[in-house]
C-alpha positions as CSV (number, residue, x, y, z in Angstrom):
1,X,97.6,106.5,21.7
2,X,98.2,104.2,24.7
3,X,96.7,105.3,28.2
4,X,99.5,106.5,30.5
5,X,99.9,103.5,33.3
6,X,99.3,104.8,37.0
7,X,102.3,105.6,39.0
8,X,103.8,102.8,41.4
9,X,103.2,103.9,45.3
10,X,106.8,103.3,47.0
11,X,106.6,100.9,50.1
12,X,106.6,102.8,53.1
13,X,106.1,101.8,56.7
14,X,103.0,102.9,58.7
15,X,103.5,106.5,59.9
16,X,106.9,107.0,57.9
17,X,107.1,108.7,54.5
18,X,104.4,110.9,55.3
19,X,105.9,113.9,56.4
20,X,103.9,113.4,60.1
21,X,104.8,112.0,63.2
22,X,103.8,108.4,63.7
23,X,100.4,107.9,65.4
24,X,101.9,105.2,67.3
25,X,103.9,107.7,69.2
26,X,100.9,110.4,69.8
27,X,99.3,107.7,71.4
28,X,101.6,106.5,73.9
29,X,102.4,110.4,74.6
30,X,98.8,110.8,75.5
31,X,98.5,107.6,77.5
32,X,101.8,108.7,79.3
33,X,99.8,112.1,79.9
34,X,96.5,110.4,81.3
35,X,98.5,107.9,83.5
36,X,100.5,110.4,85.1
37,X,97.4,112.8,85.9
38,X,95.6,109.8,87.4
39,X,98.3,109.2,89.8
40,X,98.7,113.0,90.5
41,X,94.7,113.0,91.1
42,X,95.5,110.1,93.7
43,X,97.6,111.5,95.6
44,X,96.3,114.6,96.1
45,X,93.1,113.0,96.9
46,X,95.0,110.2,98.8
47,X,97.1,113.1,101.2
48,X,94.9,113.1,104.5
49,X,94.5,114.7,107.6
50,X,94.6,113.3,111.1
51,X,92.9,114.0,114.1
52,X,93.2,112.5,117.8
53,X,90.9,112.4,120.7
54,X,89.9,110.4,123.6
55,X,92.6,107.8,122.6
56,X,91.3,107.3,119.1
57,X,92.7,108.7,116.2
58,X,91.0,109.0,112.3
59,X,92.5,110.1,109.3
60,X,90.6,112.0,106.4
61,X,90.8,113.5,102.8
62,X,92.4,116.3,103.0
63,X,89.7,118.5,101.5
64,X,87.7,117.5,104.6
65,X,87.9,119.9,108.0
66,X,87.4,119.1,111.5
67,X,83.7,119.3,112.8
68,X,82.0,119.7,116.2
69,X,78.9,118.0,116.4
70,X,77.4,117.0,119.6
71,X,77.9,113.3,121.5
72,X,81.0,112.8,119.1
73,X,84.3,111.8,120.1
74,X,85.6,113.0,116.8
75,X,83.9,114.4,113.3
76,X,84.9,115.5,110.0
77,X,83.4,117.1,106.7
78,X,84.0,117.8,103.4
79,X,84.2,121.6,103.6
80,X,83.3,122.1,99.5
81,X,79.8,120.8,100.4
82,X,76.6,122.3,102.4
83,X,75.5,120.9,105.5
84,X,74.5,117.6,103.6
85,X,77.8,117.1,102.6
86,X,80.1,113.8,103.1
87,X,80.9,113.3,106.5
88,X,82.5,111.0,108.9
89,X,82.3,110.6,113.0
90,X,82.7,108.6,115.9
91,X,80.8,108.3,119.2
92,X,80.4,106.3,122.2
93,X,77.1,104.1,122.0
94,X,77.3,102.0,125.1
95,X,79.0,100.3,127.9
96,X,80.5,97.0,127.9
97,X,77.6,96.0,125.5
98,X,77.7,93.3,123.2
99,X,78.1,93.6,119.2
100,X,75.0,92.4,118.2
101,X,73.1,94.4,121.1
102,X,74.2,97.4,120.4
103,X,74.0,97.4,116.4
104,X,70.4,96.4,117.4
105,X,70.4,99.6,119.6
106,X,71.7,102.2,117.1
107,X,69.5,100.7,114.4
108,X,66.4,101.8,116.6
109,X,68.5,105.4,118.0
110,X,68.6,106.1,113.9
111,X,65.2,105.4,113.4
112,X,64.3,108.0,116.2
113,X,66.2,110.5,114.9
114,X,66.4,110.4,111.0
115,X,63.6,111.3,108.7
116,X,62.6,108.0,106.2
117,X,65.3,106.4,107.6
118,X,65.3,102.9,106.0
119,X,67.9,99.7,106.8
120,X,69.7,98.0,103.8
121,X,72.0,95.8,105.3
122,X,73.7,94.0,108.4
123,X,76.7,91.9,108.7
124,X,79.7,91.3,110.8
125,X,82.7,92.1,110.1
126,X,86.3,92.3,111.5
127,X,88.1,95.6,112.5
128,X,91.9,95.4,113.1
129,X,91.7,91.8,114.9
130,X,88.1,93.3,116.5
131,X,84.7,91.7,115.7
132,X,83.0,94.4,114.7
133,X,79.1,94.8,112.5
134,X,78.3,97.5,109.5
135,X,74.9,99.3,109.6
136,X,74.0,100.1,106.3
137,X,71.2,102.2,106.0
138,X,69.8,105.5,104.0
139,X,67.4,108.5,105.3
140,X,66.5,111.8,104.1
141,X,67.6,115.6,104.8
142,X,65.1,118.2,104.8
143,X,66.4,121.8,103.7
144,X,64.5,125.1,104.3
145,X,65.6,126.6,101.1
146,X,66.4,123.7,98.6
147,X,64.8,120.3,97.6
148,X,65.1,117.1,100.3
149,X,68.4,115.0,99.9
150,X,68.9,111.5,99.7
151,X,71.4,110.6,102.5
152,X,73.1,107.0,102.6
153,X,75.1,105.8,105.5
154,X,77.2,103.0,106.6
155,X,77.9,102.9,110.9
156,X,80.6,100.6,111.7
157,X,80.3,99.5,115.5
158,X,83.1,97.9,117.6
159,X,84.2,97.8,121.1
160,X,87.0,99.0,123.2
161,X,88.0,98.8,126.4
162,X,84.9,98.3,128.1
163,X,82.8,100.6,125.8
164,X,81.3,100.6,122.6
165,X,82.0,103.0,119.7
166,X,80.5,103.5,116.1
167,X,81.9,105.2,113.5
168,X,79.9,106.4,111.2
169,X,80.1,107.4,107.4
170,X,77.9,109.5,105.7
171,X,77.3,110.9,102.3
172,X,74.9,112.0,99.3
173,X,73.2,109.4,97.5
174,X,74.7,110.7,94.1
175,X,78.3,110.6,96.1
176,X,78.1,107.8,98.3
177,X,79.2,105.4,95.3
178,X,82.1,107.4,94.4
179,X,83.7,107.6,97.9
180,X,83.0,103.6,98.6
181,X,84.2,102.4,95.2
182,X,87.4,100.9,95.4
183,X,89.3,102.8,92.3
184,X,92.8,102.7,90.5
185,X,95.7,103.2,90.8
186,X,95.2,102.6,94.9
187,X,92.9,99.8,94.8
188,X,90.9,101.6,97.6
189,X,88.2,103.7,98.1
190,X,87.8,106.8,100.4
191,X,85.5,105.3,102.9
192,X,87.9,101.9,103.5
193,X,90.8,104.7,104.2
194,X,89.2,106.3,106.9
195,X,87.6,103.1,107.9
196,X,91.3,101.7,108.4
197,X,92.6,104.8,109.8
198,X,90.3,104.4,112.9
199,X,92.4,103.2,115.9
200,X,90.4,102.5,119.2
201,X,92.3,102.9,122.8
């Protein structure tokens, strides 16, 4: 007795015949999905806040609050965060001094006042038509009741109508890289929106 020959499988095409939706199309629902919550995520995150005094004004995330710390013009804070949290400010540094002078200045003023304060970088820069130099640097915060954090910091200094001003970022090591990254779908990063939100008198 002759073996029974296999049955022939019918030509289907991919993700048809099979009683299932195609996975083409579960795909591009998800993508869809992920696309649309990034760009939600952005802006929400991207929404800001604006503050104005002593004819400067500075924009922030709108998860930050205003701050009063003393010799600043302005100051900000990311509210979800303890008192090493991200932060931003501005302040009057000198009169009618030169760039280089006083970026030389505040390097030594931070030095004085920060614990392991350590310089990473200088360089000159332009701010809105204005020459301008960025401070990099990083120091630590001491906390009675928790373990020292790593602070990094970038002071941006630039002058104004006879006076000098620096504004200065600051943030958690472990954070600092996630609000300076330039990230999609705005192809900018938290710092360089505040940073272009400053507007001298």
């Amino acid at each position: 007795m002759s073996a029974a020959a296999p049955a022939r499988r019918g030509f289907t095409l991919p993700g048809y015949g099979t009683g299932e939706e195609p996975e083409w199309t579960v795909l591009l629902t998800v993508a869809i999905a992920l696309l649309l919550g990034i760009l939600l995520q952005n802006s929400v995150m991207g929404a800001g806040r604006s503050a104005s005094a002593g004819g400067m004004t500075l924009s922030y995330p709108a998860t930050w609050s205003n701050a009063r710390e003393a010799g600043t013009i302005l100051a900000a804070r990311d509210r979800f965060s303890g008192p090493a949290g991200a932060r931003v400010s501005i302040a009057a540094v000198a009169e009618t001094a030169d760039i280089a002078t006083a970026t030389s200045a505040r390097t030594v003023a931070l030095a004085d006042q920060l614990l392991g304060f350590h310089t990473e970088s200088t360089r000159r820069v332009t701010l809105g038509g204005r020459e301008a130099a960025q401070l990099e640097y990083a120091y630590v915060v001491a906390q009675a009741d928790a373990a020292p954090v790593l602070m990094r910091g970038i002071d941006t200094i630039s002058a104004s109508g006879g006076k000098t001003y620096v504004l200065s970022f600051v943030a958690p090591a472990d954070r600092f890289g996630d609000l300076t990254t330039v990230r999609l779908p705005r192809l900018s990063s938290t710092y360089d929106d505040i940073l272009r939100s400053w507007r001298l008198p």
